[in-house]
C-alpha positions in Angstrom: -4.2 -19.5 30.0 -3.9 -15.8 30.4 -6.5 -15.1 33.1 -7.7 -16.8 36.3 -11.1 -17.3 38.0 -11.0 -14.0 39.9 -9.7 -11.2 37.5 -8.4 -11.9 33.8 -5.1 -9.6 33.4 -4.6 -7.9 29.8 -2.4 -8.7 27.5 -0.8 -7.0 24.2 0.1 -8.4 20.9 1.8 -6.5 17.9 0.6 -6.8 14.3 -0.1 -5.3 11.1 -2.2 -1.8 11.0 -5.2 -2.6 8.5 -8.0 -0.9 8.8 -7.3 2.5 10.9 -9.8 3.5 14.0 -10.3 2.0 17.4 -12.9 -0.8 18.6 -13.4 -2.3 21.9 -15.7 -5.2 23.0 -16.8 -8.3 23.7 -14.9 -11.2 21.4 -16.6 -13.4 18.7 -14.2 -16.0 17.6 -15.3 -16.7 13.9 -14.5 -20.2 12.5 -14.8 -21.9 9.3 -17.0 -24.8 10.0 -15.7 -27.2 7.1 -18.8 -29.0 5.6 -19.2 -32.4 6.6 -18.0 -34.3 3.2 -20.4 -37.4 2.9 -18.9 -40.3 0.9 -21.2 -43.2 -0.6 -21.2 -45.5 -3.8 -22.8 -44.1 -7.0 -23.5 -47.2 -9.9 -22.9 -46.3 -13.3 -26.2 -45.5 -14.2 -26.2 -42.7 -11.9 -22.9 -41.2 -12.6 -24.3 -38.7 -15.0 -27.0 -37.8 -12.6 -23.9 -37.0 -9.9 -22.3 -34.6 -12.8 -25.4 -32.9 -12.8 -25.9 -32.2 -9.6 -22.5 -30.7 -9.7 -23.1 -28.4 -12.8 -26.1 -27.2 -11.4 -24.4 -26.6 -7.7 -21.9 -24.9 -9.7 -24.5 -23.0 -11.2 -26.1 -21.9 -7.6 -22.3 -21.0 -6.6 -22.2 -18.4 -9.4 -25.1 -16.8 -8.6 -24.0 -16.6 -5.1 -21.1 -14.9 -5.7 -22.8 -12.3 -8.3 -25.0 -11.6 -5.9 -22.2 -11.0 -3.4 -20.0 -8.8 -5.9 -23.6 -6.7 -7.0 -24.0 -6.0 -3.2 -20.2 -4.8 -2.4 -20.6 -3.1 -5.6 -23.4 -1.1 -4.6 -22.3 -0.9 -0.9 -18.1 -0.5 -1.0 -17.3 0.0 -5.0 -16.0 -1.7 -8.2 -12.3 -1.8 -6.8 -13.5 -4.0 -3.5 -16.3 -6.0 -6.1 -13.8 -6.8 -8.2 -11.8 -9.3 -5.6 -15.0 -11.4 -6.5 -14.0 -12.1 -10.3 -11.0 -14.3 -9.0 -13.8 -16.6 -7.4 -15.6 -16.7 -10.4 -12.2 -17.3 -12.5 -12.4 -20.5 -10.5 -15.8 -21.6 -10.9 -15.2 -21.6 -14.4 -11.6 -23.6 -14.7 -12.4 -26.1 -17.5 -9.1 -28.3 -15.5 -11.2 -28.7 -12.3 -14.6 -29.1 -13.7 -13.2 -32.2 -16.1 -11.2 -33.5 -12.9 -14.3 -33.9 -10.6 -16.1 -34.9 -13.7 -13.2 -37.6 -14.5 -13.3 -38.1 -10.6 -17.1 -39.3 -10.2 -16.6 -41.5 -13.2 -13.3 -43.2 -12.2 -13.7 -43.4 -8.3 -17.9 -44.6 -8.5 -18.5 -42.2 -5.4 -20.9 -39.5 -4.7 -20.0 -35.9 -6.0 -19.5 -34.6 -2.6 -16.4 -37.0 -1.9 -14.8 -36.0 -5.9 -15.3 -32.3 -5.1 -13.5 -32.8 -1.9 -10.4 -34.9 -3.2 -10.2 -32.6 -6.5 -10.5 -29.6 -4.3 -8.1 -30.8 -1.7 -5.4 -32.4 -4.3 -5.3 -28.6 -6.0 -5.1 -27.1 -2.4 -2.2 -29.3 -1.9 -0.4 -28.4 -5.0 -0.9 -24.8 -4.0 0.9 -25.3 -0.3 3.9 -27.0 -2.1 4.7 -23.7 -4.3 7.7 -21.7 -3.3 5.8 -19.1 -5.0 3.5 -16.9 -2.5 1.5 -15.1 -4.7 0.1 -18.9 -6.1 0.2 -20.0 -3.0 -2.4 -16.5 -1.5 -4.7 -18.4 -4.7 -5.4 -21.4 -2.3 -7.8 -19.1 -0.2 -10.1 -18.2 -3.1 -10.1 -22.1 -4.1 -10.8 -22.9 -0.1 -13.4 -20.1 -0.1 -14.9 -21.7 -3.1 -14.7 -25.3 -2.5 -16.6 -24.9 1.3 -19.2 -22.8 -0.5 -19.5 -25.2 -3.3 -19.8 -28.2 -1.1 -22.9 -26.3 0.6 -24.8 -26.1 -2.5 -24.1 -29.5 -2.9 -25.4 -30.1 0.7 -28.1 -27.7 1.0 -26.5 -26.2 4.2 -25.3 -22.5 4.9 -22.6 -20.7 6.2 -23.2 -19.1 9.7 -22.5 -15.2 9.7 -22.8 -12.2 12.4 -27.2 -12.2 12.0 -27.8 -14.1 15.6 -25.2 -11.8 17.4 -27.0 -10.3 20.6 -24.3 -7.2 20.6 -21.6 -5.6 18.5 -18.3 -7.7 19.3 -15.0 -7.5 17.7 -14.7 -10.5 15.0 -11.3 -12.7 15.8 -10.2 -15.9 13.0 -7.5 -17.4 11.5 -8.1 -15.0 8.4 -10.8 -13.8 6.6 -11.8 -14.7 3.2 -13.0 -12.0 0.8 -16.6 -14.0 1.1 -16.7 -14.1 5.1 -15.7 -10.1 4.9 -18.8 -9.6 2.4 -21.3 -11.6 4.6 -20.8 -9.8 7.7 -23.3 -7.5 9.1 -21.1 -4.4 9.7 -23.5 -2.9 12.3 -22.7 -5.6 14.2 -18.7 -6.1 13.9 -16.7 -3.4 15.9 -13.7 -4.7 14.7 -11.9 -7.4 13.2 -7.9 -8.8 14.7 -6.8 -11.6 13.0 -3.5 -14.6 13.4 -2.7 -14.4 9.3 -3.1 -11.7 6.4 -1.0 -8.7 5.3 -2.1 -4.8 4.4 -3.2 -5.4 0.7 -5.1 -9.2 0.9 -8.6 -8.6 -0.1 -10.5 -9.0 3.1 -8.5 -6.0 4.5 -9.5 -4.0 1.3 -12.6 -4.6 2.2 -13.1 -3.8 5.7 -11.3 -0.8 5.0 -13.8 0.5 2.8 -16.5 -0.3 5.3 -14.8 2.0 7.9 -14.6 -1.1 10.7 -11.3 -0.6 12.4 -8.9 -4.0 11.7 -5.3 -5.6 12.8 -3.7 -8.5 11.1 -1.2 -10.7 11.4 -1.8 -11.0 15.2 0.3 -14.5 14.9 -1.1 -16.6 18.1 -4.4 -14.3 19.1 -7.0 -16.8 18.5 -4.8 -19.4 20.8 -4.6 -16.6 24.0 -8.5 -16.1 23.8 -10.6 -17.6 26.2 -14.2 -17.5 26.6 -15.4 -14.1 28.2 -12.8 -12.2 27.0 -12.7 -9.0 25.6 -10.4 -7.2 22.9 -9.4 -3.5 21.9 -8.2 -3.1 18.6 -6.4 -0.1 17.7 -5.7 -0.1 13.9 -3.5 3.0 13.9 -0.4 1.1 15.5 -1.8 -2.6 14.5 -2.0 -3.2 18.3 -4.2 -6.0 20.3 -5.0 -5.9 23.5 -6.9 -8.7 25.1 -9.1 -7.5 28.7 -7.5 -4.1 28.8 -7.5 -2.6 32.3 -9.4 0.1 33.2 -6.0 2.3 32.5 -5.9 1.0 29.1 -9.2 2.0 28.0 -9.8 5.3 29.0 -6.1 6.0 27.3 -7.3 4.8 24.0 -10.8 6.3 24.9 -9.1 9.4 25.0 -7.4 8.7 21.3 -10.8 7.7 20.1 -12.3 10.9 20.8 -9.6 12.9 19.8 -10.0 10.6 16.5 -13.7 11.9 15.9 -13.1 15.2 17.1 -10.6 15.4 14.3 -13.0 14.3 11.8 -15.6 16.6 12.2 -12.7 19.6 12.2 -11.8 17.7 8.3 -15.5 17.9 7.1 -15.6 21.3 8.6 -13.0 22.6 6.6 -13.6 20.4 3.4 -14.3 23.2 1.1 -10.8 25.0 2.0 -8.4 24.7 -0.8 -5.0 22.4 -0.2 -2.3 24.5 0.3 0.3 24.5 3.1 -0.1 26.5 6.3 2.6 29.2 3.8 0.2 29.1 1.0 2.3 26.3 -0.8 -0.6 24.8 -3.4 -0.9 21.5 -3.8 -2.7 19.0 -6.8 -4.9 16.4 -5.3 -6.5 14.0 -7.5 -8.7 11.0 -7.1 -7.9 7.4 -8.0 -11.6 6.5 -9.7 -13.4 3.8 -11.4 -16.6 4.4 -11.9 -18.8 7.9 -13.0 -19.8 7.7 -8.5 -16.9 7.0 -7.6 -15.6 10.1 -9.8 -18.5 12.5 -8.8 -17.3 11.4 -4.9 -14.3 12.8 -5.5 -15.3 15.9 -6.9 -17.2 16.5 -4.2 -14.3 16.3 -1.8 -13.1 19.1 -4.0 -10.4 16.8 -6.3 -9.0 18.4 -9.6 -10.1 15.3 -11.3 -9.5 11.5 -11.3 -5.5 11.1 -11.8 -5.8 7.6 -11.7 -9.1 5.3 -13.7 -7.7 1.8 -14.2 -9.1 0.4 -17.3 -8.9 -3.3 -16.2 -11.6 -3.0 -13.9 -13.9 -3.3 -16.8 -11.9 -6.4 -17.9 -12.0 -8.1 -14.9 -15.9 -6.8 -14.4 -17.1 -8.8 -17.7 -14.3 -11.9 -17.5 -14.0 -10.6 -21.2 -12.0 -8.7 -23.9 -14.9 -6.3 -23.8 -15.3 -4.5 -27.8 -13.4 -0.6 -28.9 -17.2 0.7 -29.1 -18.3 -1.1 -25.1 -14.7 0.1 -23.7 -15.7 3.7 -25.8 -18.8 3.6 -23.9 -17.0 3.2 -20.3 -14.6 5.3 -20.8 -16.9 8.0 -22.2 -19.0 7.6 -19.1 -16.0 8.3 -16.9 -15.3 11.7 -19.1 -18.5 13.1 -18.9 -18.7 12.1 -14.6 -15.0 14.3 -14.7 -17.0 17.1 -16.0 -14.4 18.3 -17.7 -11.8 17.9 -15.2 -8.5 16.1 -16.3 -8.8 12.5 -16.3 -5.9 10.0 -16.6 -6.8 7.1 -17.8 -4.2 3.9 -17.0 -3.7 1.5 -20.0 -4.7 -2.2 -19.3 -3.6 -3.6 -16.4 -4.0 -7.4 -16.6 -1.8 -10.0 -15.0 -0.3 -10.6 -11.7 -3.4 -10.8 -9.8 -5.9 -9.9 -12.4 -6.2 -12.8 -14.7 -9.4 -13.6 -17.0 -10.7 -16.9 -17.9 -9.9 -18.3 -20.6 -6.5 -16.0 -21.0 -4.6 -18.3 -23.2 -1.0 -17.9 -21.8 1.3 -19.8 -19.2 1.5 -20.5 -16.2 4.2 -18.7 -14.3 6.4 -18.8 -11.4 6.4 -15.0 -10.6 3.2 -13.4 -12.3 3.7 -10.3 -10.8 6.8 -9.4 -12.9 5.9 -11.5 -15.6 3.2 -11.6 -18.8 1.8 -8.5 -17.7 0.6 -4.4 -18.1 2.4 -2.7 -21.1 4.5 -6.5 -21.7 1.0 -7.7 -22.2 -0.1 -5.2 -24.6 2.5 -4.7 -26.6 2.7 -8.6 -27.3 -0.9 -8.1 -28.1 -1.0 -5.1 -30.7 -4.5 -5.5 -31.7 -6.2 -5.9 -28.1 -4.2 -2.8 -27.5 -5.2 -0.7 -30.5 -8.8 -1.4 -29.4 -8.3 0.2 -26.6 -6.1 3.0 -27.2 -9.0 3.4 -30.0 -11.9 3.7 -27.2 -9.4 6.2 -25.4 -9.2 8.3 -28.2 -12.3 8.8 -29.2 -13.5 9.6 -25.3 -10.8 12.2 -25.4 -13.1 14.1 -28.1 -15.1 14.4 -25.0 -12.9 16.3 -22.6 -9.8 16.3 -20.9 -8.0 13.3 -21.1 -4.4 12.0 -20.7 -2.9 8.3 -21.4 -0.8 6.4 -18.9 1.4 3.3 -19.6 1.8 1.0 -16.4 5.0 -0.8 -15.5 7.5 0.4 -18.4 10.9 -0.7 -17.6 12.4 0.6 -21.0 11.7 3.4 -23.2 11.6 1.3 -26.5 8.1 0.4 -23.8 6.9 4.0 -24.6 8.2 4.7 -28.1 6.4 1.7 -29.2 3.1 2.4 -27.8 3.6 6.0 -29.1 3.8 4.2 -32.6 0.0 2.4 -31.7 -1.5 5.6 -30.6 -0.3 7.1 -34.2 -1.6 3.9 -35.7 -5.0 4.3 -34.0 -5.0 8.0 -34.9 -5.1 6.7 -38.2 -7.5 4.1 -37.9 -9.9 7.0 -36.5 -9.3 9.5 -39.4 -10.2 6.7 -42.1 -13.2 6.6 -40.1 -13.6 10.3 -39.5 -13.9 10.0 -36.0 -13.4 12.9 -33.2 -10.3 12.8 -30.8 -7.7 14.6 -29.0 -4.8 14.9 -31.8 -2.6 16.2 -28.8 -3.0 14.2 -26.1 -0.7 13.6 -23.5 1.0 10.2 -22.8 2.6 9.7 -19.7 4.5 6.7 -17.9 3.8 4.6 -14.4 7.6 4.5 -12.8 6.8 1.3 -10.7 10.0 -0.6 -10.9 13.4 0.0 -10.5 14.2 0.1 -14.0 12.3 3.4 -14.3 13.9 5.1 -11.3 17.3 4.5 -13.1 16.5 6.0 -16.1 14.0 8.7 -15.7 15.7 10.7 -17.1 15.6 8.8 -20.2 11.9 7.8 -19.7 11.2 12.0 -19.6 12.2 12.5 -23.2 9.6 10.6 -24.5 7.0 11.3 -21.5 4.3 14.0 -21.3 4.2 13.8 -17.3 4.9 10.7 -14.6 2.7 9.0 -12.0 5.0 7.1 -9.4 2.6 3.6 -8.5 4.3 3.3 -5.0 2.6 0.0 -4.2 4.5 -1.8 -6.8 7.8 0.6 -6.5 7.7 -0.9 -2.8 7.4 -4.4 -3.7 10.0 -4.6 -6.4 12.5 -2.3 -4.7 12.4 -4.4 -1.6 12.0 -8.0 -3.1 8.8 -8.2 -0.6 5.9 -9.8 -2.5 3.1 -7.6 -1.0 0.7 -10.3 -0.5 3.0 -13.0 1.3 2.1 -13.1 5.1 5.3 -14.3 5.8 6.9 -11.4 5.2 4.4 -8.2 4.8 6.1 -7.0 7.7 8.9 -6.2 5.3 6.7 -4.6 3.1 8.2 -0.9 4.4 7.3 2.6 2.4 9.5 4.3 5.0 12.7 2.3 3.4 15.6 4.6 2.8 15.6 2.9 -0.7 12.1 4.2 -1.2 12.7 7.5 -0.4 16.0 8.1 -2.6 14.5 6.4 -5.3 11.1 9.2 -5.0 13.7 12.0 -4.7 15.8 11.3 -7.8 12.2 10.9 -9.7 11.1 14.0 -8.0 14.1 15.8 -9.2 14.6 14.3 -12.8 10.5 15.6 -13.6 11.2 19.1 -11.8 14.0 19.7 -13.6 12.5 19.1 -16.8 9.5 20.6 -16.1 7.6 17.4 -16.4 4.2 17.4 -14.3 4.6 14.2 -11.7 2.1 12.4 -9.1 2.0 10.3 -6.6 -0.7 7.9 -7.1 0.2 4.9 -4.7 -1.0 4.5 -1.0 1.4 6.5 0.2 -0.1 9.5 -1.3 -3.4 9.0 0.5 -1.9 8.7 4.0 -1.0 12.1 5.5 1.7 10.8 7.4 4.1 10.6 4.2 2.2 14.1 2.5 5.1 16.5 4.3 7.9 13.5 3.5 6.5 13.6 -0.1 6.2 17.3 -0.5 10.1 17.8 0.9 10.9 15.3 -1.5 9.9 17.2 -4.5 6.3 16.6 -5.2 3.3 18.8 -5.4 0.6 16.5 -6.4 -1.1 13.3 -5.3 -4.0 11.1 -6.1 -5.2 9.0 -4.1 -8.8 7.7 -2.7 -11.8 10.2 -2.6 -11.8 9.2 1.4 -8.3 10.5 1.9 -8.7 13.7 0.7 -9.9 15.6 3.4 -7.9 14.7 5.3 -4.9 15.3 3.6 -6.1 18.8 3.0 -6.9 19.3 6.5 -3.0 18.4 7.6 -1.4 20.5 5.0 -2.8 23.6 6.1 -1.1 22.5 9.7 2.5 22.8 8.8 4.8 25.2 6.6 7.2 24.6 4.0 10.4 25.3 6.3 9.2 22.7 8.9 8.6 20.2 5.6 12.7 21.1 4.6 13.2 19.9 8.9 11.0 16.9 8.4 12.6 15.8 5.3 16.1 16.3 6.2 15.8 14.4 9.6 14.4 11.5 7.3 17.3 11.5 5.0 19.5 11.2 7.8 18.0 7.8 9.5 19.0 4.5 8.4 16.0 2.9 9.5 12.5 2.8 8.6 10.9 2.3 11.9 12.8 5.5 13.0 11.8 7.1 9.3 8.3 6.3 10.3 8.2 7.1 14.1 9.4 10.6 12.6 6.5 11.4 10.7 4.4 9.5 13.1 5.3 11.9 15.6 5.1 15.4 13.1 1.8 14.4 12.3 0.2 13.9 15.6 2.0 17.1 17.1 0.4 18.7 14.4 -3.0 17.2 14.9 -2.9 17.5 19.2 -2.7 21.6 18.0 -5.8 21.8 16.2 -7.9 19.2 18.0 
């Protein structure tokens, strides 16, 4: 145990930063009660009768988790709503519905009992992958089954409603459906043992604003009750019954911390520039006509990222040209004629739709997917670059091809835009005739031949999130290993510069678009590196404009050079770490 009878003595654990901010507070260990699973005979005159109480539970399940997406929806956005079309991916597997069909008929048992051993064979198969990224699947299934099994039982899931007092949630992990049930006014923080910086509860909390830490390996097995816990997810630290020395040294941070934030909205209609006048291009990564008019509000050129599979993934369908012309048509008119980059079909990886008639595969993330998907698909993708078109008539808009790892990638889909450009003159339909078509450089392939890539580019938008993952071999959703999931890699960096200085030397406009580029730790790294423009979420952007006008170009040329001269990435990040709080200490 870590405390005695007469004073309980803090302790500190080191995780992963989530959520950024600092909570403090009394402890609620959060659990996942498994349903109790009740097993009896069914005769074969009532099998059908079990099957139906299963289609219809599945039936209560679905409108469940609409309900759920409608609300985060409304309340967080489409990006953090969207994690819900997984669940509903699985509701609607044809293989598991048959098996627990083929389970109540073969086995004579209740429908509980076949839900259970269907459920728990699949969850077994999943634990056995070497793959992580099908393996991350079995928390949707497990999220799923235990919500499935209380339709079935008529129970419901306990939640946050009967807490007395805010406290700071503590599990295992969080599934996206425990995240979306909370009542946020009453979670200070969440800390948890498991999860990594991009799984989809952390999304999540980070759009609510509550402060979070994962990957606190061991926490829930040092708590004890009584106890009390201060999060701090700047660092991704946890400290259980901080001393009174403790607490007024992070109360001090925390105030600083909303001191700071009222000096951002303050200044929110200044322009971003450098403290030397440098200008800077910030743009806003947008997916729906609020989300857009958000960012102009926090004084965004436009959206330089819209991605189109949101709409996909939103309908679990190949949605028409003329409902993907209405979309995107939306989006152009919410830009107000701002520029607006609109990112080709996405799917794959994690974003599968039902039904998607393709196989199974070992490494989905650089498999069947993005431009591979498209291409393979020419009339799917005609459709769409159609709808693009045709919203270009509208205003200003550009077209961005994701993952390209060879330029016979972009020459190709230059060849379908022409061949849509027919298709719309037959028709005599308005569009664009010179619009601009751009490439995503998100794996290494691209950083090596940029300068190939350029020829037959209009601009570039470096996806960093991906660039990270695929440089490093980290898959960016495996717990085990999120802790080498490292922006500040010396890799990283060379591989921005050489993209940075391929695009400025031939004059081709390039962006930032990945997380990095909303962080204003990496925004004088990214600047010395060669960029001048960044999108990233409508949140971020104060900010970011707030801590360029704290630092000249000749201390971004200091910051830069002392980066390129580490080897490591903790000393890589402890450098801007400590830039950008100097910076911050001087005008708070």
């Amino acid at each position: 145990m870590i405390h005695d009878n007469i004073e309980k003595s803090e302790l500190m654990l080191f995780g992963i930063p989530a959520s950024p901010g600092i909570a403090h507070g009394p402890v609620f260990r959060f659990l996942h009660d498994e349903v109790r699973v009740a097993t009896y005979e069914v005769s074969e005159s009532d099998q059908e009768e079990e099957i139906n109480r299963f289609l219809e539970a599945l039936e209560m399940t679905k409108s469940e988790i609409r309900t759920i997406r409608e609300d985060v929806a409304k309340n967080l956005g489409e990006k953090e709503a969207g994690i819900f079309d997984a669940h509903m991916l699985v509701l609607e597997d044809r293989a598991l519905i048959e098996d627990v069909k083929k389970e109540v008929r073969e086995s004579g048992e209740n429908v509980e009992k076949c839900v259970h051993r269907v459920t728990e064979k699949y969850l077994a198969f999943f634990d056995q992958l070497e793959d992580k990224y099908l393996r991350e699947r079995a928390v949707d299934l497990r999220d799923i089954s235990r919500r499935l099994q209380r339709c079935l039982s008529g129970t419901t899931a306990s939640g946050t409603a009967f807490f007395d007092v805010p406290k700071v949630l503590v599990s295992e992990d969080l599934t996206p459906s425990d995240t979306a049930a909370l009542d946020r006014s009453k979670v200070l923080g969440i800390a948890t043992d498991l999860g990594g910086q991009t799984s989809h509860s952390v999304i999540m909390a980070r759009a609510s604003g509550v402060p979070a830490v994962v990957g606190l390996r061991g926490l829930t097995d040092k708590l004890s009750e009584g106890d009390e816990l201060l999060i701090d997810g700047f660092e991704g630290v946890a400290i259980i019954n901080p001393s009174e020395t403790t607490l007024f040294r992070y109360g001090k941070v925390d105030v600083q911390r909303k001191k700071l934030l009222n000096l951002v909205d303050e200044e929110g209609e200044l322009p971003a520039e450098t403290a030397d006048g440098k200008p800077l291009k910030i743009w806003a990564n947008a997916d729906t006509p609020p989300e857009v008019k958000k960012a102009l509000g926090a004084g965004c050129l436009g959206v330089g990222l819209y991605r189109t599979e949101s709409l996909f993934l939103k309908t679990n369908s190949l949605p028409s040209e003329d409902d993907q012309y209405e979309e995107y048509l939306r989006m152009v008119e919410a830009s107000e004629g701002k520029q607006i980059t609109i990112r080709t079909l996405d799917l794959g990886g994690d974003k599968l739709l039902e039904g998607w008639n393709h196989q199974k595969e070992a490494n989905p993330f650089m498999g069947f997917r993005a431009i591979r998907y498209c291409l393979s698909n020419p009339k799917i993708f005609l459709d769409q670059l159609q709808a693009i078109l045709r919203a270009s008539a509208h205003g200003d808009v550009r077209i961005m091809l994701p993952m390209i790892s060879g330029i016979g990638e972009v020459i190709r889909t230059k060849e379908l835009i022409e061949e849509a450009k027919s298709i719309l003159d037959l028709r005599k339909q308005s569009y664009d005739p010179n619009i601009k078509v751009g490439c995503m450089i998100e794996t290494p392939a691209a950083v090596a031949i940029c300068d190939l890539l350029a020829q037959e580019s209009d601009f570039f938008c470096v996806g960093t999130n991906d660039l990270v993952q695929y440089l490093l071999a980290v898959d960016r959703v495996n717990n085990e290993i999120a802790f080498l999931y490292e922006p500040h890699h010396p890799a990283v960096l060379r591989s921005l510069k050489k993209v940075a200085e391929v695009a400025n030397k031939q004059g081709l406009p390039v962006t930032v678009c990945g997380e990095i580029a909303g962080d204003p730790h990496f925004l004088p790294l990214l600047i010395g590196l060669g960029f001048d423009s960044f999108s990233a979420s409508a949140a971020m952007v104060p900010e970011l404009k707030f801590f360029a006008r704290r630092f000249s170009m000749d201390e971004v040329e200091d910051v830069t050079q002392n980066a390129e001269s580490k080897f490591r990435p903790s000393e890589i990040k402890e450098l801007i770490k400590d830039f950008y709080e100097s910076r911050i200490a001087q005008a708070v």
